[in-house]
N, C-alpha and C positions, 0 to 999 in steps of 0.2 A: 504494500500500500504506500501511496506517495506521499507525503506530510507535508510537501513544501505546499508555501502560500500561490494559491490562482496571483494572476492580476487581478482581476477583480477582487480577490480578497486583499494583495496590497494597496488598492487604490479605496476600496474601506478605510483599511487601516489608518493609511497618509490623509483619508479627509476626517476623521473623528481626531485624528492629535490637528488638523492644521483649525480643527473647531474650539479646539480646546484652547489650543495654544493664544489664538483670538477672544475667548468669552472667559476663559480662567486662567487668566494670567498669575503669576505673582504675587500683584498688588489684591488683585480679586482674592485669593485665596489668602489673605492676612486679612482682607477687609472679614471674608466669611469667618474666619477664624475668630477674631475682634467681637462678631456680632453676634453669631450664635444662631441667626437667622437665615432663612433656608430663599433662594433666588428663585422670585416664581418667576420673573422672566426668564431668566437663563433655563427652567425649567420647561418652560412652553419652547424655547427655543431647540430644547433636544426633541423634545417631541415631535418638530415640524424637521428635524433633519432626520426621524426617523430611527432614532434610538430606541426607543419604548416598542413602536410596528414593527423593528425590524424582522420579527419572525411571523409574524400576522401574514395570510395570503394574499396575495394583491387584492383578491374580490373585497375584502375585506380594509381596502387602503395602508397593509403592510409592505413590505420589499419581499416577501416569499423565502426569504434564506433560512439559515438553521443557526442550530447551535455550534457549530467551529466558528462561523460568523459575528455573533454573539460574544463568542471569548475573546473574538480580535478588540469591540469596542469596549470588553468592561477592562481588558490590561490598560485602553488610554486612557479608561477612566479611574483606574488605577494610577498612574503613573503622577497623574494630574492632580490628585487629592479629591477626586471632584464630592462633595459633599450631598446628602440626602441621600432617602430608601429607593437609590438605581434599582436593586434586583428587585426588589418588591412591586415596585412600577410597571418594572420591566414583564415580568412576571403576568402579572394583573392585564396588563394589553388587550385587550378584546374581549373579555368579562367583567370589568368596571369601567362603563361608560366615561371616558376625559381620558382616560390613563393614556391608552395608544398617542392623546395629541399633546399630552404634557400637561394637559388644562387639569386633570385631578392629580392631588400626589397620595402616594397608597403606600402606608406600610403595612408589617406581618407580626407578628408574634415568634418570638424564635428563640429555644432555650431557655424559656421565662423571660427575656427581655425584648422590649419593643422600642425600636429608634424613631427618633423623631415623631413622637405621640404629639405631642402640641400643631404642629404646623400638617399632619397628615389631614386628609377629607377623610378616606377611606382606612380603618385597620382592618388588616382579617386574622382572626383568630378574635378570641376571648381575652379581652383587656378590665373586665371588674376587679376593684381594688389596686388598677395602677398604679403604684408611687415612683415619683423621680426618685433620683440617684443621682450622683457623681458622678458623671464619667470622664475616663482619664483620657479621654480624647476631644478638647476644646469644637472639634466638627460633628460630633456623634454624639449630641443630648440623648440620656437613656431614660425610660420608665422600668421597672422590675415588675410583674403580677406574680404573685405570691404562689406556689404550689403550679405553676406551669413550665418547671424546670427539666429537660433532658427531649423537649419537641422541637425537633429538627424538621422544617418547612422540604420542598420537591428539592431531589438530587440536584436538580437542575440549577437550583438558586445556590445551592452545594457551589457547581462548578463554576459557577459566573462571581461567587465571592472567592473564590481560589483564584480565578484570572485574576480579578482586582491586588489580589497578593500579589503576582507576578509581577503586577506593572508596577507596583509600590516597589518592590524588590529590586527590577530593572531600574527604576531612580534613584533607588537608594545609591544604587553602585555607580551610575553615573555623576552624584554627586561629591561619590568619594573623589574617583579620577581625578575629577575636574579641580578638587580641590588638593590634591596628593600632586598632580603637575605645576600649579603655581605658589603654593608653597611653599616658602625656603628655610631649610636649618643649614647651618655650618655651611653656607656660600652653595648649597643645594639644594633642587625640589626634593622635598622629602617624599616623592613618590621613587627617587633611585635607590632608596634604603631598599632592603630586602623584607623587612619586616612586614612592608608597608606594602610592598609588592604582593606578598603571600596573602594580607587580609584582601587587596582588592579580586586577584585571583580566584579566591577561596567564595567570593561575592558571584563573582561571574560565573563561576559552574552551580550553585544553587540557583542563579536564576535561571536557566538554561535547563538545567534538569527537573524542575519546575513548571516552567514553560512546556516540555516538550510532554512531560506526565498530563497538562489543561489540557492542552491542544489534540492529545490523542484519547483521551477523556469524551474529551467533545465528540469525537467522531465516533466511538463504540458505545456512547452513553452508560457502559457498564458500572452498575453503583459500587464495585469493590475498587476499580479503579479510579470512578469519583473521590470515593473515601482517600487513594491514596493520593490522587493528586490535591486533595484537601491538606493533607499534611504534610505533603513535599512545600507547597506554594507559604504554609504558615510558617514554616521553617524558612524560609528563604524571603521574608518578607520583616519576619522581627529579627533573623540573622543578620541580616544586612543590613539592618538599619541602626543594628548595635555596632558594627562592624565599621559602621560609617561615622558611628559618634566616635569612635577609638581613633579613625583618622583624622577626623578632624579635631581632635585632642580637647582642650576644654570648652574652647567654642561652641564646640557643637553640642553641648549643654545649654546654650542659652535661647532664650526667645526669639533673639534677631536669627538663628537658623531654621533654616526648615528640617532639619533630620529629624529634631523630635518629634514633630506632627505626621512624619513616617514611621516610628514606631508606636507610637499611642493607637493610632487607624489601624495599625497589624495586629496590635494585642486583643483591640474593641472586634473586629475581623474575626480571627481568631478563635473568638469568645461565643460571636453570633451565632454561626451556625455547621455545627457538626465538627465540635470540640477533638482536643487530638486523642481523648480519652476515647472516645466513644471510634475516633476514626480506626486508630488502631486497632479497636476487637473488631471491625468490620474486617480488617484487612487481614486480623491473625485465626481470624474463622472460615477465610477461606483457603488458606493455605494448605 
């Protein structure tokens, strides 16, 4: 079987990062961070490029594609930080009226906690006795309902928050490089160190082995390989974004970077749906 990307799936790909790159820039993504408040335009805006349709059948005002397709755009929305309940939306597409055009936003219930309850139209699952929470991710306001702990929503939402890892993961490591090449100690980038070489290394084969466990994920939809690409993608998404804070030394402790708001989104991730706990007895019951 061939794994590599169609054109048509690179030309997906290149127009959801060059959307991104344009609607959630930088500055966009400290403003969301800042506010805590979810962009209903930037929301209708995905909608009408077909983020949410995109597996909906044409009759239906979708693009008709699949799930490999799907995983191309949740890695750039991965990559991007882009905030709010994407898979839940996404999800929802052609059985909650608005969803398909971005005009409603829909989250789930997932593991006993449900994201973005305040700003959602639509939750599905059972939310009596919601209470907020703290969450350690400044973009992912959480509610907890009490005693709906260990429900994991469709495989499917499984793999689309694994892509998101990926893309989180593939950024993380891009912004080690970037910052390991201009960097200087002792009259050198500290990317010549060898040290420094091994962690970003060490970055680039879990995204890649990651990546290639979503991607083939996608295409067999088999839930024991979901399961494992759930847990390749989480590892390689809070790895690297640890991995990134080491590089960039104490800096990357602080507010003014983005690495932390890369691992906070991995662990909130992570946590949501189909934990590594529960991943691995899928994966060690079928062996």
């Amino acid at each position: 079987m061939d794994f590599r990307l169609t054109e048509d799936q690179r030309a997906l790909r290149r127009g959801a990062r060059d959307l991104l790159l344009r609607r959630f820039d930088r500055d966009a993504l400290r403003a969301a961070a800042a506010s805590g408040a979810l962009d209903r335009k930037l929301w209708r805006e995905l909608g009408a490029a077909g983020f949410f349709a995109l597996r909906l059948p044409e009759e239906e005002g979708g693009a008709g594609l699949g799930l490999p397709e799907a995983v191309l755009l949740f890695e750039e929305a991965g990559r991007a930080l882009l905030p709010g309940p994407l898979v839940a939306t996404h999800m929802a597409a052609g059985a909650v009226p608005g969803a398909a055009e971005g005009e409603t936003v829909v989250t789930s219930v997932d593991e006993g906690l449900v994201p973005w309850l305040d700003e959602a139209d639509v939750v599905l699952g059972e939310v009596t006795g919601a209470v907020p929470m703290r969450s350690v991710d400044p973009l992912t306001p959480l509610h907890r309902v009490p005693g709906r702990g260990g429900a994991t929503g469709p495989l499917e939402a499984v793999l689309l928050t694994a892509a998101e890892q990926v893309g989180s993961a593939e950024a993380s490591t891009e912004a080690a490089v970037g910052y390991a090449r201009g960097r200087k100690q002792f009259g050198q980038a500290i990317g010549g160190f060898q040290a420094v070489k091994h962690l970003c290394a060490g970055m680039l084969v879990r995204t890649e082995l990651a990546r290639a466990a979503v991607r083939a994920a996608s295409v067999t939809a088999d839930p024991v390989e979901i399961a494992g690409a759930k847990l390749l993608a989480d590892d390689a998404a809070t790895g690297n974004a640890r991995d990134c804070l080491q590089v960039h030394g104490g800096m990357g402790f602080t507010w003014e970077a983005d690495v932390h708001l890369h691992l906070k989104r991995a662990w909130v991730r992570a946590r949501l749906r189909l934990p590594a706990a529960r991943a691995e007895e899928a994966v060690a019951a079928a062996l």
